[in-house]
N, C-alpha and C positions, 0 to 999 in steps of 0.2 A: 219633643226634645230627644227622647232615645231614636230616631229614626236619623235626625240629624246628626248625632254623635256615631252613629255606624254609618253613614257615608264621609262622615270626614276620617274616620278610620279608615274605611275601607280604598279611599282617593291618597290616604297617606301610604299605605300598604303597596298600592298597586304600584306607586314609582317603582320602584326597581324593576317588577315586571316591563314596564310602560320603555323606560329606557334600553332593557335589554329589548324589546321588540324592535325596536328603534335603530339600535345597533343592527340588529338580525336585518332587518328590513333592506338595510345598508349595502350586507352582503348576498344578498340573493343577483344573481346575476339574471334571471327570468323570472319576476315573481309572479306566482298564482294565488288566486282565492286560498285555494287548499292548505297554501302552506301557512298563508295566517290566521286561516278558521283551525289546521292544528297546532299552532304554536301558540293562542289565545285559549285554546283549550285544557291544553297542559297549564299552562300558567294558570287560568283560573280554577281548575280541579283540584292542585298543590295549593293555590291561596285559599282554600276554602277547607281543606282537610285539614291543614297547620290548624288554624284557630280551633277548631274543632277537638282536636286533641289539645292543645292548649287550654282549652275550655275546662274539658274535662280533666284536666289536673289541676286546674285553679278551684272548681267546685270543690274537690276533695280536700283542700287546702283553707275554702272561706273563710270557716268558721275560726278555725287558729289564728286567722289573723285578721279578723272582721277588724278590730280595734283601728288598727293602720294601714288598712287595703288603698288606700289613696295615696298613701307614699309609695305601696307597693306601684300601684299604674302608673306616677309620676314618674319612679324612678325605672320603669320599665319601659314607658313610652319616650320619654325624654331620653334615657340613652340611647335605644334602637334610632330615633329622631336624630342624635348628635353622632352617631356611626354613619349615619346617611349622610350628613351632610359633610364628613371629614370624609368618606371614600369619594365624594361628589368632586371634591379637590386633585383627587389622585389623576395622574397623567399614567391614562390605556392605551396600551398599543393592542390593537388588534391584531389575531395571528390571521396570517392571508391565506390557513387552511382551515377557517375556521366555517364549517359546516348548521349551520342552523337547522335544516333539515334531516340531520343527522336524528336519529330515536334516541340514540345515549348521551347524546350534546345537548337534546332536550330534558331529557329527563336533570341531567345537569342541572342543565340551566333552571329548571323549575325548583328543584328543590333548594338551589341555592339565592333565590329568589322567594323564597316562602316560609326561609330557617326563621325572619323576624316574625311572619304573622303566627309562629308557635310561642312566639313570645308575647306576644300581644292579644294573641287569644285567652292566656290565662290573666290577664285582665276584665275581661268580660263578663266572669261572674261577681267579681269585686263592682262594676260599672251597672249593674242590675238589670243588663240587656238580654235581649232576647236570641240565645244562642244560636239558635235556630236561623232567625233572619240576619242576624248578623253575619253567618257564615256563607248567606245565601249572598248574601248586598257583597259581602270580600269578593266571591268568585263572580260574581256576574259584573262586578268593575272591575274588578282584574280582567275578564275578558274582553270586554268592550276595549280598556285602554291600552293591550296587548293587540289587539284586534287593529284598530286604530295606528297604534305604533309603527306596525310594521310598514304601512304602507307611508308614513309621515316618513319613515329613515327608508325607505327606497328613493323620495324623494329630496328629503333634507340631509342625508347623511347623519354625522355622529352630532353636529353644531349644537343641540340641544340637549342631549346624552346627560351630561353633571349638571345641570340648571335644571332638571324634573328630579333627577334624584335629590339634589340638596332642596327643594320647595317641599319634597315630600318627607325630606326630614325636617324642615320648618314647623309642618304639619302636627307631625306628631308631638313636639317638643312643645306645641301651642296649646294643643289638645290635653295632655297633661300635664303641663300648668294649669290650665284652665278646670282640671279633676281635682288638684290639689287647693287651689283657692277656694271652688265651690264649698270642700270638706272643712277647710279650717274655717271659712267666715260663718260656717252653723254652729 
C-alpha cells in the first residue's frame, strides 16, 4: 500500500511539472533531446529536494501533532489539490519571448513547480512512508512526465496544459480524503 500511495503522490505532484513541460515543449522552435533530458532534470531534482526538506520539517513536528496528523495531510493535500485545480481554470497567455532553454527561466520554472511538493512533503512523515523512496518515486516521475511533456507540447501545443494540472489536483484532493477517512473510520 505505501508504494502505491507514493506514486499516486508522486503522479499528483508531477502535473504542474508535466504541463509546464508541455508548454515548454510548445515553444521550442528546434527541439532537441538535450533540452528535454535538461528540463526533466531540473524539474525532477526540485521535485525531489522539496519533499525532502518538507520531510524533514514535518519529522521534527510528528510528535506535536501525532494526535491529528491526518487532518494535517487532508488539509494539506486537499488545498495544494484545490489551488491546482482553480489555477487549472486561469486563462495563460504565453509571452512570445519566453525562453525555456533559458538556465534562469528554468530554474524558475522548477522551483515554482516544486513550492507544492515542500508542502507535501511534510506530510510524509505523518503518512508512515518511506522518505527516502518517496523522494526517489517524486523525481524519477517528475522526470519521466517532464521528459515525456515536452515532446507531447512540441506536438500538441498548450490544448492539454489546464486538464493535467486540474486531474493532478483531483489527485491529491482524492488522495487526502482518502488519508482522512482511513484515520477516522479506526
Amino acid at each position: 500500500m505505501e508504494l502505491l500511495t507514493i506514486m499516486t503522490i508522486a503522479v499528483g505532484l508531477a502535473m504542474d511539472a508535466f504541463a509546464v513541460s508541455i508548454v515548454s515543449g510548445s515553444a521550442y522552435k528546434k527541439l532537441m533531446i538535450r533540452h528535454a533530458l535538461r528540463m526533466a532534470f531540473f524539474f525532477g531534482a526540485f521535485q525531489a529536494l522539496m519533499p525532502l526538506i518538507g520531510a524533514l520539517a514535518g519529522l521534527s513536528v510528528r510528535e506535536y501533532i501525532a494526535h491529528y496528523d491526518h487532518w494535517v495531510a487532508f488539509g494539506l493535500l486537499s488545498g495544494i489539490g484545490a489551488k491546482m485545480v482553480f489555477e487549472s481554470f486561469k486563462i495563460r497567455q504565453a509571452e512570445q519571448n519566453f525562453d525555456p532553454s533559458n538556465v534562469f527561466v528554468l530554474l524558475a520554472l522548477s522551483v515554482a513547480t516544486s513550492i507544492d511538493a515542500l508542502a507535501v512533503g511534510i506530510t510524509f512523515p505523518f503518512l508512515r512512508v518511506s522518505i527516502t523512496t518517496a523522494v526517489l518515486i517524486v523525481g524519477l516521475v517528475t522526470f519521466v512526465l517532464s521528459y515525456s511533456g515536452v515532446f507531447i507540447g512540441k506536438k500538441l501545443g498548450h490544448f492539454f496544459e489546464s486538464k493535467i494540472e486540474a486531474l493532478g489536483g483531483i489527485v491529491l484532493i482524492s488522495l487526502g480524503t482518502k488519508i482522512l477517512i482511513q484515520h477516522l473510520a479506526l
